[in-house]
C-alpha positions as CSV (number, residue, x, y, z in Angstrom):
1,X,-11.9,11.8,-8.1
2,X,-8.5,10.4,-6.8
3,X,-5.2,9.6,-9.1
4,X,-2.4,7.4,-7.8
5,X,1.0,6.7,-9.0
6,X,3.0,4.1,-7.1
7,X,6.2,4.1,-7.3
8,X,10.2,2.3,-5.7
9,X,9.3,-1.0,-6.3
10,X,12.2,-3.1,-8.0
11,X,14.3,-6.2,-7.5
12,X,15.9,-6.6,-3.9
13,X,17.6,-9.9,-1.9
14,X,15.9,-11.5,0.7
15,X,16.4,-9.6,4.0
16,X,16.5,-6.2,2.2
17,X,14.1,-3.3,2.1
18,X,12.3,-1.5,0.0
19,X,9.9,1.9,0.6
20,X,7.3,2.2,-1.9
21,X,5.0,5.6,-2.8
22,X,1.9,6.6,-3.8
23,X,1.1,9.9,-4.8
24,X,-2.2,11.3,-4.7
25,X,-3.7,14.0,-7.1
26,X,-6.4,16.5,-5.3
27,X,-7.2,18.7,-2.1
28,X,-8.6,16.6,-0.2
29,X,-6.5,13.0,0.5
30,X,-6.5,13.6,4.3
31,X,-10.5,12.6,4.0
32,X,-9.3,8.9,2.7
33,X,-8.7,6.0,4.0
34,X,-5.7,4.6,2.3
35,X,-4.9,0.8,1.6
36,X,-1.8,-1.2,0.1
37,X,-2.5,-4.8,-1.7
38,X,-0.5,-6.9,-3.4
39,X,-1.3,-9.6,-6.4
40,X,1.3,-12.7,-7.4
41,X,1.0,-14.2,-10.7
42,X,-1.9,-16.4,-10.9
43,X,-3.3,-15.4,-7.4
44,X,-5.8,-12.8,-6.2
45,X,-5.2,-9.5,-5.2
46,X,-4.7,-9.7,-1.2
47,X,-4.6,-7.0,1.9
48,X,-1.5,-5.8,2.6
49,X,-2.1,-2.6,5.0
50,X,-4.0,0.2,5.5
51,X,-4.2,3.6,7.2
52,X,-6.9,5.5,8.0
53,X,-8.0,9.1,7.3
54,X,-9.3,10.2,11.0
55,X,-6.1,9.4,13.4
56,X,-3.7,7.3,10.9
57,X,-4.6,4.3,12.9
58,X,-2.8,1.1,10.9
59,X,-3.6,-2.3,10.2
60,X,-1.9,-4.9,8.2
61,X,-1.8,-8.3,6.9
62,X,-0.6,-11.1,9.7
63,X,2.0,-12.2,7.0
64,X,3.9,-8.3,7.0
65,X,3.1,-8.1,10.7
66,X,6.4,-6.8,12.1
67,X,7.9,-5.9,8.9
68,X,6.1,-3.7,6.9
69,X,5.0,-0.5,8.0
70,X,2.2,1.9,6.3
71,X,2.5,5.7,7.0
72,X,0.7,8.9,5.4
73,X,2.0,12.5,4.7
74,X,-1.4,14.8,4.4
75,X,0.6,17.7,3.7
76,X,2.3,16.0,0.6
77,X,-0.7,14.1,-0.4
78,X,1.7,10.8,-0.2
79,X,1.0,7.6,1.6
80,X,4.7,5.1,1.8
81,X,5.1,1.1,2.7
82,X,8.4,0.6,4.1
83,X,9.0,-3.4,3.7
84,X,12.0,-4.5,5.7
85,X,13.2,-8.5,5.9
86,X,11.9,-9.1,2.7
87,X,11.0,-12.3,1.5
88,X,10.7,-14.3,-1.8
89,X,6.6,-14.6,-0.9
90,X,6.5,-11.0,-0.9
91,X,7.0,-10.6,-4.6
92,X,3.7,-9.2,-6.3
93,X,2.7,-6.4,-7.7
94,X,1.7,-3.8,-5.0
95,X,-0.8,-1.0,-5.5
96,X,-2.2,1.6,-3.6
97,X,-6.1,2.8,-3.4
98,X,-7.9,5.0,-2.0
99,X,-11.7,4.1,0.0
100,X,-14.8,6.3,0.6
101,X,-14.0,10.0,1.9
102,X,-14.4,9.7,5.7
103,X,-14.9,5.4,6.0
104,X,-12.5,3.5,7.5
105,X,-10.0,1.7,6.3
106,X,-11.0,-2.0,5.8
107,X,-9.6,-5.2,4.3
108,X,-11.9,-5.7,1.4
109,X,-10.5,-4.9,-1.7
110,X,-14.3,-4.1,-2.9
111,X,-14.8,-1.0,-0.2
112,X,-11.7,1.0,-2.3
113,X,-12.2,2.9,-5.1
114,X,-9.3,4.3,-6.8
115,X,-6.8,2.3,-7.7
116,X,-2.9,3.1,-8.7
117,X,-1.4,1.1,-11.6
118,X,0.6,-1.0,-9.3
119,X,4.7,-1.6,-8.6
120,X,6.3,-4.3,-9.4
121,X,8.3,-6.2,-6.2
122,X,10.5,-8.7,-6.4
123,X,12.6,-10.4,-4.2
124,X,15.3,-13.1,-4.9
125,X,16.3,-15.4,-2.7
């Protein structure tokens, strides 16, 4: 069983930056692949990035491509999205999950588990 708690989300201008956490409860987070995805009002929950658990290999979403960047901290059982050149499409709620111990870290919302309660982002423009 895996908590997470997201958290720095708030209101920024476009062109700013944000860094958003997750903490993770439990021993054993290195085993997980880790995920961000984002939902707007009215749309479905979407990819943002992920990380995995094996080499912290990244992918991400070709519309963050560039500007947001996913990174893990084993030790602290915390994964981060730093989001620089925001932009008014980028505001959503963002929440973190966690996959299947040792599984990679895919796209598909369905291959996660655990699910944090989600940050709210918004950016003005």
């Amino acid at each position: 069983q895996v908590q997470l708690v997201e958290s720095g989300g708030g209101l920024v201008q476009a062109g700013g930056s944000l860094r958003l956490s997750c903490a993770a409860s439990g021993r054993t987070f290195s085993r997980y692949p880790m995920g961000w995805f984002r939902q707007a009002p009215g749309k479905e929950r979407l990819f943002v990035a992920g990380i995995n658990w094996s080499d912290s290999s990244t992918n991400y979403a070709d519309s963050v491509k560039g500007r947001f960047t996913i990174s893990r901290d084993n030790a602290n059982n915390t994964m981060y999205l730093q989001m620089n050149s925001l932009k008014p499409e980028d505001t959503a709620v963002y929440y973190c999950a966690a996959g299947r111990p040792w599984t990679i870290a895919t796209m598909t919302s369905g291959r996660y588990d655990y699910w944090g309660q989600g940050t709210q982002v918004t950016v003005s423009s």
